[in-house]
ZAGU-538219 format. One record per residue: x, y, z negated of N, C-alpha, C in turn; residue in three letters. Coordinates in Angstrom, 2 decimals. Each point is the difference from the previous one (the first is absolute). Example, Ala and Ser with C-alpha at 12.3 -4.5 7.8 and 13.67 -1.06 7.14 Angstrom:
2
n_east,n_north,n_up,ca_east,ca_north,ca_up,c_east,c_north,c_up,res
13.19,-5.69,-7.80,-0.89,1.19,0.00,0.90,1.20,0.00,ALA
-0.35,1.05,0.72,0.82,1.19,-0.06,-0.77,1.09,-0.73,SER
END
This chain:
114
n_east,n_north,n_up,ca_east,ca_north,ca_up,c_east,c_north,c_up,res
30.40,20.07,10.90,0.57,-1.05,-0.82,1.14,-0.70,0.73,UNK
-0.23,-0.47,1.35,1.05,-0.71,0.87,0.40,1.03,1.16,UNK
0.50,1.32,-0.53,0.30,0.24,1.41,0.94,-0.27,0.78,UNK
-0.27,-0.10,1.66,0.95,-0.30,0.51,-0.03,-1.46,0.29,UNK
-0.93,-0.69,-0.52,-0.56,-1.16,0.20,-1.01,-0.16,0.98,UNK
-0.52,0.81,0.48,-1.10,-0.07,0.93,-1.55,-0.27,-0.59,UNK
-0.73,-0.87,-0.27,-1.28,-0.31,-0.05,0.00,-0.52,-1.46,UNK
1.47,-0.64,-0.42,0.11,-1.28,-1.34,-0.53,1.10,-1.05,UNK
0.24,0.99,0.01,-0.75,0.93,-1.05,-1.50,-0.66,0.01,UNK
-0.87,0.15,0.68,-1.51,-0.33,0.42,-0.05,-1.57,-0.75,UNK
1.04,-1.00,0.71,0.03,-0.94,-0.54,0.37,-0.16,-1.53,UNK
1.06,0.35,-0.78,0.07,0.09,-1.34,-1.89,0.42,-0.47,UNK
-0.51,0.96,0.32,-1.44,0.81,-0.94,-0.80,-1.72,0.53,UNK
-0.12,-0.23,1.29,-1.32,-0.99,0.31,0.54,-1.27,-1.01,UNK
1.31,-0.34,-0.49,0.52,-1.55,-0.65,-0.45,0.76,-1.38,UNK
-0.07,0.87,-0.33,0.03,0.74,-1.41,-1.74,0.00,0.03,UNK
-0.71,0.28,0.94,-1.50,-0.16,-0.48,-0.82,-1.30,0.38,UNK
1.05,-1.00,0.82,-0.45,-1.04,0.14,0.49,-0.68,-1.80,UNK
1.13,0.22,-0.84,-0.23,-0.38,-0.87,-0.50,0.18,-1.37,UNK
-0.45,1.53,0.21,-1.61,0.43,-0.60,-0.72,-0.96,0.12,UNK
-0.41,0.09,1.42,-1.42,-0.59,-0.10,0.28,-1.17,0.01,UNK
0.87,-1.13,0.13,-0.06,-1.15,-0.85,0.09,0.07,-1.64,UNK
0.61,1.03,-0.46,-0.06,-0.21,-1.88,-1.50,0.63,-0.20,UNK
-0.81,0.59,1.18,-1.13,1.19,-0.59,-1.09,-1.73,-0.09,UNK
0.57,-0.67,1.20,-1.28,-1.57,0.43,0.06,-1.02,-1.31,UNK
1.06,0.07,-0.55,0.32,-1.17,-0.91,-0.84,1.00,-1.48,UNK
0.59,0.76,-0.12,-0.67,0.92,-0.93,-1.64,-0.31,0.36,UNK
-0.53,0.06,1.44,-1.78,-0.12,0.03,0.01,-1.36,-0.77,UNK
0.83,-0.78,0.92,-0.87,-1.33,-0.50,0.15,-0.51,-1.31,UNK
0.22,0.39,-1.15,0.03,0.09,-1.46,-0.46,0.70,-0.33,UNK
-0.57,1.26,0.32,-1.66,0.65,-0.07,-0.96,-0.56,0.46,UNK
-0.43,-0.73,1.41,-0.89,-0.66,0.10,-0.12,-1.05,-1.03,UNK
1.03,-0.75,-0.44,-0.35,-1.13,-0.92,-0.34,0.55,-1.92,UNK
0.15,1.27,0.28,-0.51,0.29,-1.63,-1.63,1.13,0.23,UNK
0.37,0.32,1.47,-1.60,0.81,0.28,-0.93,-1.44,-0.28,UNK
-1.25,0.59,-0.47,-1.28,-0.91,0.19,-1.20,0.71,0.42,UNK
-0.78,-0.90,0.34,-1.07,0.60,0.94,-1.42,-1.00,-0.87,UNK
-1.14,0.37,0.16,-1.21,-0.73,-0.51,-0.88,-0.01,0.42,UNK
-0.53,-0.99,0.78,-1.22,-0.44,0.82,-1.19,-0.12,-0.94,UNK
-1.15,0.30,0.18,-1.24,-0.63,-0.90,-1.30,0.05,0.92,UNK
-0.48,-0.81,-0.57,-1.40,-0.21,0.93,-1.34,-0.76,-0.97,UNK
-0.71,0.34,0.12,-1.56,-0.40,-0.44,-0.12,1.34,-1.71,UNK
0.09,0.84,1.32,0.19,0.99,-1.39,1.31,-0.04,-0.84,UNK
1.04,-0.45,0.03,0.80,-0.04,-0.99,-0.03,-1.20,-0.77,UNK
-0.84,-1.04,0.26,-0.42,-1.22,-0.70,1.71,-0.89,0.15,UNK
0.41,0.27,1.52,1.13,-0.86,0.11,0.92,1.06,0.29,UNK
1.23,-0.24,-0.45,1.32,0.97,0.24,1.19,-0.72,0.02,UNK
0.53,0.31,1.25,1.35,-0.54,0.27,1.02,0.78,0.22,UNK
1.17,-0.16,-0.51,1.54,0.72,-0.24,1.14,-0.29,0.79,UNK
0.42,0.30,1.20,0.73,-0.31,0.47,1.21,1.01,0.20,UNK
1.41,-0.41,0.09,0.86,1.10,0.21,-0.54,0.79,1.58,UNK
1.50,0.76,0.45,-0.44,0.96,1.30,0.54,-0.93,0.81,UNK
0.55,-1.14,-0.18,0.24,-0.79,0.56,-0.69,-1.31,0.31,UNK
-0.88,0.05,-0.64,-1.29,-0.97,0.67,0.09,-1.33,-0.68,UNK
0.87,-0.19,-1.57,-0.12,-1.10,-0.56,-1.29,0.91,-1.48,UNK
-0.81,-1.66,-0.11,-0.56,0.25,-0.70,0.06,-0.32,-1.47,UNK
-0.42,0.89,-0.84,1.06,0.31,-1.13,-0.88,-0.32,-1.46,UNK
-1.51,0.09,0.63,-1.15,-0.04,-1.21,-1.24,-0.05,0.69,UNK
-1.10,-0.81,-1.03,-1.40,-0.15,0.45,-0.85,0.05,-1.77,UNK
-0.64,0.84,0.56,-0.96,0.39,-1.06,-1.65,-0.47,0.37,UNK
-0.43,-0.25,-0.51,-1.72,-0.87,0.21,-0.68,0.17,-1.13,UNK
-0.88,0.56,0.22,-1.44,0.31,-1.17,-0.84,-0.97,0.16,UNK
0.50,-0.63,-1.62,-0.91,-1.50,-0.35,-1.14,-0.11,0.72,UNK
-1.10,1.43,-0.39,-1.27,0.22,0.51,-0.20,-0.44,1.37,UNK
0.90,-0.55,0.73,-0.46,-0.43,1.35,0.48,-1.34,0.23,UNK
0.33,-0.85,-1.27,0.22,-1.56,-0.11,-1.54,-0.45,-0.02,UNK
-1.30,-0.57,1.20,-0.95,-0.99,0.02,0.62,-0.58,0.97,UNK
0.00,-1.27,-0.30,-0.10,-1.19,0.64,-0.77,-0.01,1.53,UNK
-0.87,0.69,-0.22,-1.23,-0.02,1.33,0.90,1.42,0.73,UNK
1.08,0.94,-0.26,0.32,0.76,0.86,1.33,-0.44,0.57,UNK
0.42,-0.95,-0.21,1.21,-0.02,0.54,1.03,0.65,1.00,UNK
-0.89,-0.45,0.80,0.30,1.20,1.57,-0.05,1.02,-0.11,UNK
-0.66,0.75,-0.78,-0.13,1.44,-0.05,1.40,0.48,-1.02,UNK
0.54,-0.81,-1.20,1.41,-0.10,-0.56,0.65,0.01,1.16,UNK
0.35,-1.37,0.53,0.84,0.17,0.98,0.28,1.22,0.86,UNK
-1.11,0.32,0.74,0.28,1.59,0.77,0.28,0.76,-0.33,UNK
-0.51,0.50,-1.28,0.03,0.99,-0.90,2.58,-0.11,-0.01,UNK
-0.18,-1.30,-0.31,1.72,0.32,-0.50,0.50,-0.22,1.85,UNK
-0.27,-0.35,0.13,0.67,0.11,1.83,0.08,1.59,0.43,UNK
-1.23,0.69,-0.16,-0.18,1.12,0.13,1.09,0.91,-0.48,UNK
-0.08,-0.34,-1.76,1.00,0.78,-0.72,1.86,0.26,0.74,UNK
-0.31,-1.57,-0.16,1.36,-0.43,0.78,0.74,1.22,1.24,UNK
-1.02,-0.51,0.90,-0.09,0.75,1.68,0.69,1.48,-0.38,UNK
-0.86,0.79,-0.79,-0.31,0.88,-0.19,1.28,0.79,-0.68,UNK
0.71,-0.94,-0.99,1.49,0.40,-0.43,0.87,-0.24,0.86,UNK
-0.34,-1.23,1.00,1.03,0.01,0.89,0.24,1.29,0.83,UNK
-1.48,0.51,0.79,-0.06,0.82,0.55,0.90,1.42,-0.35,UNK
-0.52,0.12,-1.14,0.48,1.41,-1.05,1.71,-0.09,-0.27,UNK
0.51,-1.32,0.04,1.59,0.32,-0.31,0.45,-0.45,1.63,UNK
-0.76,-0.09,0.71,0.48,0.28,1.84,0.26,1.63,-0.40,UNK
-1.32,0.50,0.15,-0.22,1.47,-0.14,1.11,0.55,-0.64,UNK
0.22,-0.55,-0.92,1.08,1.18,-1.19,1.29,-0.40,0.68,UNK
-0.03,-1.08,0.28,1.67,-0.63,0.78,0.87,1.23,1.24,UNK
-1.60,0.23,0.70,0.09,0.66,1.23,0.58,1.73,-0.53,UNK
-0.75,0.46,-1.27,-0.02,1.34,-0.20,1.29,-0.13,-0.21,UNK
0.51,-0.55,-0.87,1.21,-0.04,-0.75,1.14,0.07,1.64,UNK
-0.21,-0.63,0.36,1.19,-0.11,1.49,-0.36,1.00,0.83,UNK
-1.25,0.65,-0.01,0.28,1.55,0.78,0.07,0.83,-1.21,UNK
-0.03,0.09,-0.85,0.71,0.70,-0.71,1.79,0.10,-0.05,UNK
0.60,-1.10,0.15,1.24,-0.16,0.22,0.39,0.49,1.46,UNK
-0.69,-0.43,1.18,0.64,0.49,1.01,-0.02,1.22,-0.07,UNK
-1.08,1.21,-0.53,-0.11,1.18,-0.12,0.97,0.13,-0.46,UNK
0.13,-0.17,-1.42,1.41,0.65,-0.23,1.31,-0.36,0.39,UNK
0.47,-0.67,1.02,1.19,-0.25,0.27,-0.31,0.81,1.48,UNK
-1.11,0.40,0.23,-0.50,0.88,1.37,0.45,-0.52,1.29,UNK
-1.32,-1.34,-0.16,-0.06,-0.61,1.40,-1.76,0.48,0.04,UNK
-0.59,-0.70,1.39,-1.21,0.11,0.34,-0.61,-0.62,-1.04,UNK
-1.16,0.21,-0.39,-1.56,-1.09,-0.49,0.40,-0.95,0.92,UNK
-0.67,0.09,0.84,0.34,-1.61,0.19,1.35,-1.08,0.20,UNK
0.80,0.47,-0.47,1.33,-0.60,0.68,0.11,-1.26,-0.62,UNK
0.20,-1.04,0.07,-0.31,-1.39,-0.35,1.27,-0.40,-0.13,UNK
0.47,-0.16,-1.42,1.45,-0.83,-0.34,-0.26,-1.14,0.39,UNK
1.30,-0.58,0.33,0.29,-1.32,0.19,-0.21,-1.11,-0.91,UNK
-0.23,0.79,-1.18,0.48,-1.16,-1.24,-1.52,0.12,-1.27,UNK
END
């Protein structure tokens, strides 16, 4: 591409996939915010919706576990749910970004900056 330039060839491809992988990152993070993920716990009694980005988006609760005398057991039950979506759009956050470094063919683990 640059010959006769020495190395700036190398340099033109690395500025050309450094700005891949900034349009490939901006592209994730508007998939993470339309991916969703769903936590549930006490059987499915409580279910929570959060994007892959770890805001939470919905809570679902089966009347059947409104007594007065369980309170605490509500409460955990949606903490749980909660946790549990958070956890799951960590998880999907992570796949999604080694999926990207794969294809721009860096290591698994290579850890963007951003």
């Amino acid at each position: 591409m640059f010959k006769g330039l020495g190395g700036l060839g190398d340099m033109g491809k690395m500025m050309k996939a450094a700005s891949e992988m900034k349009d490939r990152m901006a592209a994730l993070q508007d998939d993470l915010n339309r991916i969703t993920v769903t936590g549930e716990s006490g059987a499915g009694l409580v279910r929570a919706t959060a994007t892959a980005k770890g805001e939470l988006t919905g809570l679902e609760i089966d009347p059947t576990i409104f007594n007065p005398d369980e309170k605490e057991v509500v409460e955990d039950l949606i903490l749980a749910a909660i946790k549990e979506a958070q956890t799951r759009a960590t998880e999907r956050a992570q796949e999604e970004m080694r999926r990207i470094t794969a294809d721009l063919g860096l290591p698994a683990d290579f850890k963007l900056p951003f």
